[in-house]
N, C-alpha and C positions, 0 to 999 in steps of 0.2 A: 318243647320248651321255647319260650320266647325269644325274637334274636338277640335281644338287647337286655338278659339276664343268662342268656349262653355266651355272650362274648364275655361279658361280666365273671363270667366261672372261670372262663380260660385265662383270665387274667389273673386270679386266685392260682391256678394250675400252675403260670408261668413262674411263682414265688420260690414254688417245690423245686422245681428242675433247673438247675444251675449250671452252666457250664465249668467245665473246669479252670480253675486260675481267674476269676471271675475279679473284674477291674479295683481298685480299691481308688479312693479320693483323696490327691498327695499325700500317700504315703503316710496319712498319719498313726494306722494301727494298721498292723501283721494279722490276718485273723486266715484258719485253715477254710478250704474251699472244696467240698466232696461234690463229685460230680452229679449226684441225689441225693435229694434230702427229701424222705418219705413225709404225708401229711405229720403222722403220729410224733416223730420223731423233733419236730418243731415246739415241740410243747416241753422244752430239755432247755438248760443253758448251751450247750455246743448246736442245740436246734437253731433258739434266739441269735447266736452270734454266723450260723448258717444263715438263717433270714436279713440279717444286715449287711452281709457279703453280697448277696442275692438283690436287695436294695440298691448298695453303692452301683452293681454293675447296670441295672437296670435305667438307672438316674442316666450312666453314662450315655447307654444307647440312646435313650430316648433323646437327649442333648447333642448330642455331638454324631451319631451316627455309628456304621459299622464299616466293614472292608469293602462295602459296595452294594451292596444288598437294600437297605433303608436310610434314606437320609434323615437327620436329626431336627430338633427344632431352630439349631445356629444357621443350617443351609438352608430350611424353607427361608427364614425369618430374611437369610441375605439374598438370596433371590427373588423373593417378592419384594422388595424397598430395591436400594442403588449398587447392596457392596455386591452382586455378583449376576452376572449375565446365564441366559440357557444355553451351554457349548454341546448339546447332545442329542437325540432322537423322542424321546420321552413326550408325549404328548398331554399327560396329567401333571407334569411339570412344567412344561409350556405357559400349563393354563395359569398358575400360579406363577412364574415370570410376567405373564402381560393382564396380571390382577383382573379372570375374567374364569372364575371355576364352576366347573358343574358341580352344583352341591349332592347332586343323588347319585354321584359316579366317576369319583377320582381313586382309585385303586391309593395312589401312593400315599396320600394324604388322611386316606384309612388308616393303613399301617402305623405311620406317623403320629397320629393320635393315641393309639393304639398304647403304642408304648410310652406314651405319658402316661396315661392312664394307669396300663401296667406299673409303674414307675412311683406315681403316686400312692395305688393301692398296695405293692408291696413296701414302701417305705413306713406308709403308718401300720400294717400287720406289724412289720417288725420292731417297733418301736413299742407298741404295746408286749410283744414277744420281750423285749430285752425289758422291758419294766419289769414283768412277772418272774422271768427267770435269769435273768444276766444284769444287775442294775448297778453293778460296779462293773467297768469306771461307768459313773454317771454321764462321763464325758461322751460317752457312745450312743446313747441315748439321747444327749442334745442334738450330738450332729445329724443322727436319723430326722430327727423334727424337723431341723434346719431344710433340709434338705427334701422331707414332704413339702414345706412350706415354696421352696424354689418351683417346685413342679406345680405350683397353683397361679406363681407368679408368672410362669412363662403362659400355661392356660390363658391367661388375665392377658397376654401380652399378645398373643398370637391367634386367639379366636373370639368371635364375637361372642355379644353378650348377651348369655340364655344358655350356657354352657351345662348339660345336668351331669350331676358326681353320682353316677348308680353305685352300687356295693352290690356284692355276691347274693344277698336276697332279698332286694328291693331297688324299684327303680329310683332313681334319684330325683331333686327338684332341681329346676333353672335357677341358675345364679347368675347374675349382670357382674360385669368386670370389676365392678367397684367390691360387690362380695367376693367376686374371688378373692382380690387381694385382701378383704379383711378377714377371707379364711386362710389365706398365709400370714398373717400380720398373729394370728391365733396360736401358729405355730412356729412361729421365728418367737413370740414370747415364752411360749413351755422350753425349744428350746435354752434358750437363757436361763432357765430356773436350773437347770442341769449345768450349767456352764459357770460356775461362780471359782471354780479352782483356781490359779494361777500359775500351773504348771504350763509349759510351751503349748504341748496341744492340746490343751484347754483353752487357752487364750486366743491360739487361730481360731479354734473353732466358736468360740464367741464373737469373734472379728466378723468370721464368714455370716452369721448370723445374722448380725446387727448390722451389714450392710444389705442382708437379704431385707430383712425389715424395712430398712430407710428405700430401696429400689419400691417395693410394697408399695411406703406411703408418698412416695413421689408420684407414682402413677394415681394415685385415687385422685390427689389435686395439690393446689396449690395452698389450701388453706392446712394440709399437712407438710408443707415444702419445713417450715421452722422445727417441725417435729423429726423429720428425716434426716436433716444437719446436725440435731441434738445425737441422734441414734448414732451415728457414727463418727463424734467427735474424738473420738479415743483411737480410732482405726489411723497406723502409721499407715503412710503411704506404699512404704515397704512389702505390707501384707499382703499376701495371693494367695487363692485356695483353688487348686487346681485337680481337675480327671486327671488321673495319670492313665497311660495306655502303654500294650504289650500286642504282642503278636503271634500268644497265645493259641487266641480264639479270633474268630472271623470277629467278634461284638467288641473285642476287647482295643481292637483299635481306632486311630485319630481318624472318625470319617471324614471331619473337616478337612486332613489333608488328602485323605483317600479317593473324594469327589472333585477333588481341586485336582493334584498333582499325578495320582496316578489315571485313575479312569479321564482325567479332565472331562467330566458333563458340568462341573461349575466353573466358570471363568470371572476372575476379577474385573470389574466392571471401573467405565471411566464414561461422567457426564451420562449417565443411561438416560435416554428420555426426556433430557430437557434439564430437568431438575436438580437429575443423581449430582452427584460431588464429582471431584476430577481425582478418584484414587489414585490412579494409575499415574496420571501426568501430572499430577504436585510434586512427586520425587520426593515425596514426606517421609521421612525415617521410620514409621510407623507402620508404614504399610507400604512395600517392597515387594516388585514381582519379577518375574521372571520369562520371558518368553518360552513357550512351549509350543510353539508348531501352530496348530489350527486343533479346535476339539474332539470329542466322539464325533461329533455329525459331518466331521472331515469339512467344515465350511469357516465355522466360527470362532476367531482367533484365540489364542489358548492364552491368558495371561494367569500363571501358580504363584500363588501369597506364600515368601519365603518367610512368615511366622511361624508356620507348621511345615515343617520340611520335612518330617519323616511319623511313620506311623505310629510310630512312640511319643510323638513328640508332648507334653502337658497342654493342656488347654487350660484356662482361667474363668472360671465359673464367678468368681467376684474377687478385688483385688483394692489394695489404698489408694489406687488412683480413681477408680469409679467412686471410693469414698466422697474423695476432695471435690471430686466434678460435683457431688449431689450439694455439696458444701455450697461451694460455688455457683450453682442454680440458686441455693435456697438466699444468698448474698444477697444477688440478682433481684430476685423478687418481692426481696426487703428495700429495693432501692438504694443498693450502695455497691454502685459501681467501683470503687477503687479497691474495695479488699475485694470484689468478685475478679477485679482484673489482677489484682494479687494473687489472688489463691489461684488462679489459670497458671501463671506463669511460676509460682511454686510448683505446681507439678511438671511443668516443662523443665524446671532446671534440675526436680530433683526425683522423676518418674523413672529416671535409667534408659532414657533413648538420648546417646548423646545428637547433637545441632540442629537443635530447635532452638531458635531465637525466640527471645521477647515479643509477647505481641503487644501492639499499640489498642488503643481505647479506640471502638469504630466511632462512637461518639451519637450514636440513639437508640432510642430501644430495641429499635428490628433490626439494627445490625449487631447490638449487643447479643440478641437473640440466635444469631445464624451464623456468629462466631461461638456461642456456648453449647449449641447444637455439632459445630463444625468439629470441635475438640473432643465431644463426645464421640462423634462418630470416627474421627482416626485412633485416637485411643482405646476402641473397645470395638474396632471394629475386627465383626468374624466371632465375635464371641455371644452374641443371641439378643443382641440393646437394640440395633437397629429400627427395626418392627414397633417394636413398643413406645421409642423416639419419635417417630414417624406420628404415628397416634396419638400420642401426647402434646405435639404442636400442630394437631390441627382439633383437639380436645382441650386443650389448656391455653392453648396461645392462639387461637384463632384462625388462624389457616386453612386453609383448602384443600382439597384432598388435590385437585390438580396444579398446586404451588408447591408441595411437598412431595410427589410419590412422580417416577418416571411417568411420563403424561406423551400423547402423539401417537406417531406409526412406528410400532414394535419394529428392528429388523431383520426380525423373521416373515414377515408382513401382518397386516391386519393391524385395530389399535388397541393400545392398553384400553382396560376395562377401566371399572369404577370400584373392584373391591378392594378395602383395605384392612382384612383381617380374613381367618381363614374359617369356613364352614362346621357349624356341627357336623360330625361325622354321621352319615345314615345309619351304623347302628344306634347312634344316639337318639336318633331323630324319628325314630321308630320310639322312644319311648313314647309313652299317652301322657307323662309330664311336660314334653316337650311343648313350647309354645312359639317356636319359630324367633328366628333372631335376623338380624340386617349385617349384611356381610361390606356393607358401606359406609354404615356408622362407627364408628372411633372409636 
């Protein structure tokens, strides 16, 4: 068998086998969780609503990581860009810190892929699953979409473009960033057609969606910036759609705090490179550390993001303040600074971090620019925007790859590289669809 229709398989396989108490995404449905769910057995409504269970958890790992084992696409995303430094031994992590990877031989960033992938392929099984046999609540079915849709957004966010989608018996074609996202923009719409209730969790879950959406058409460009604003004009600020996590299962919980806090191989970063932001020394209410000693590699100073403070803690997959910000870019780019510097400081007064002050108008476009970027990144920082940010002001706003990404002599030695997104995986790249992609390009 071929590698890259065997790994293909085993990502079908991993749909089946579920661990037990398998994560659910805040809490919005109860659903039973058996520790196997044979092929045959999936083709049943308690099959379908196994397959969605199997889904949520899978979305989790691939996102956010596990007890230590695989990091998620939140921690490469903060390690390669400014929100978090290399505190540990790991050498295929390294490479990705000082943006300089072997594409035919990074063990971690196999895995990593891996269960996107995983992630994606069981979310759309089960969605077609719950169509056929579990289609009430309708609601459960949009959020599966939703939530395919997310795992194509972060694809689009964190690797370059030529990315192929194999299935279980065929290899897949290349797709450029720009497709990825309009095969999430595909699926943040089906969702919605499920989502028209008005009951509580129906409504988040249309929220979660229609912010998935607008992230989508943010990243394709700027001539959808006015369509992304429309998409989530209804989204309160309020709104958060969060992994929830247990301690269950090794999968089941917050890797983000797991790599930070406990194992510390990721350390919060301040000014990385030149470029990074000064997380640590703004003393910005948003993002809060903690000293911890020095990290695994016993050298490198440990600073834990007391957002996540415990292995349970929720993570925020999309929320009304990412809303407002897209809001507020698409303002920006209409050329009306005063409701863009409005709508900034409505979320500062009323996003639930209390002392943050008003901010003043820098008063030209590139500083406009590196204040709307700046708010982005302490509000959503640690939660998977970074990366994609990154790439978008030097794709949409002109920028440079060495004015935007940690740039100079790493201090671990040697200098940052030039890539700014991450490698097809060598099973993929083994396909004969594969056409090669630029790990430098935007």
């Amino acid at each position: 068998m071929n590698r890259t229709l065997k790994t293909t398989l085993l990502l079908v396989a991993g749909l089946w086998i579920l661990p037990a108490g398998c994560s659910t995404i805040d809490s919005l449905v109860d659903v039973d969780d058996p520790d196997i769910v044979n092929p045959s057995d999936l083709q049943s409504p308690a099959g379908a609503v196994a397959a969605y269970a199997g889904g949520l958890g899978d979305f989790s790992l691939a996102i956010v990581g596990d007890n230590g084992g695989t990091e998620g696409e939140i921690l490469v995303g903060g390690m390669m860009t400014d929100e978090y430094v290399h505190a540990e031994t790991f050498p295929t992590r390294l490479e990705y810190e000082r943006r300089s990877i072997n594409q035919n031989n990074n063990a971690s960033l196999t895995a990593v892929a891996r269960n996107l992938h995983r992630a994606r392929f069981s979310l759309e099984q089960a969605a077609a699953l719950l169509q056929t046999y579990a289609a009430t609540p309708p609601s459960r079915i949009g959020e599966t979409f939703a939530l395919a849709g997310y795992t194509y957004v972060f694809f689009a966010e964190t690797y370059c473009s030529g990315m192929p989608f194999s299935t279980a018996s065929e290899y897949g074609t290349p797709k450029t960033t720009t497709e990825m996202l309009r095969l999430a923009i595909e699926r943040f719409d089906t969702a919605l057609t499920y989502l028209a209730a008005t009951d509580t969790a129906t409504v988040r879950r249309r929220q979660f969606a229609a912010v998935g959406k607008a992230r989508a058409l943010m990243g394709i460009g700027t001539t959808e910036f006015a369509n992304a604003a429309a998409a989530v004009a209804g989204v309160p600020v309020s709104f958060v759609y969060n992994t929830t996590h247990s301690t269950a299962t090794g999968r089941q919980q917050n890797g983000v705090h797991v790599f930070n806090f406990l194992s510390e191989r990721w350390s919060v970063a301040d000014n990385e490179g030149g470029n990074g932001l000064n997380f640590r020394s703004a003393n910005d209410p948003r993002v809060q550390v903690t000293s911890g000693g020095v990290g695994f590699d016993a050298i490198t100073p440990q600073w834990n993001l007391t957002k996540y403070p415990a292995r349970t803690t929720p993570l925020p997959i999309a929320n009304g303040i990412e809303a407002k910000l897209i809001i507020a870019e698409a303002l920006l780019a209409q050329g009306n600074p005063t409701a863009w510097l409005d709508t900034l400081n409505f979320i500062r007064a009323n996003g639930g971090v209390a002392g943050l002050a008003a901010l003043a108008d820098p008063g030209t476009a590139t500083g406009r620019e590196d204040l709307m970027f700046r708010e982005r990144a302490f509000w959503l920082f640690a939660t998977g925007h970074r990366l994609g940010d990154l790439r978008r002001l030097m794709r949409q706003y002109g920028r440079a790859e060495d004015a935007v990404f940690p740039t100079g002599i790493h201090f671990k030695g040697d200098a940052y590289g030039n890539d700014v997104n991450i490698p097809v995986p060598p099973e993929e790249r083994a396909n004969p669809n594969f056409t090669g992609c630029s790990t430098t390009t935007p």
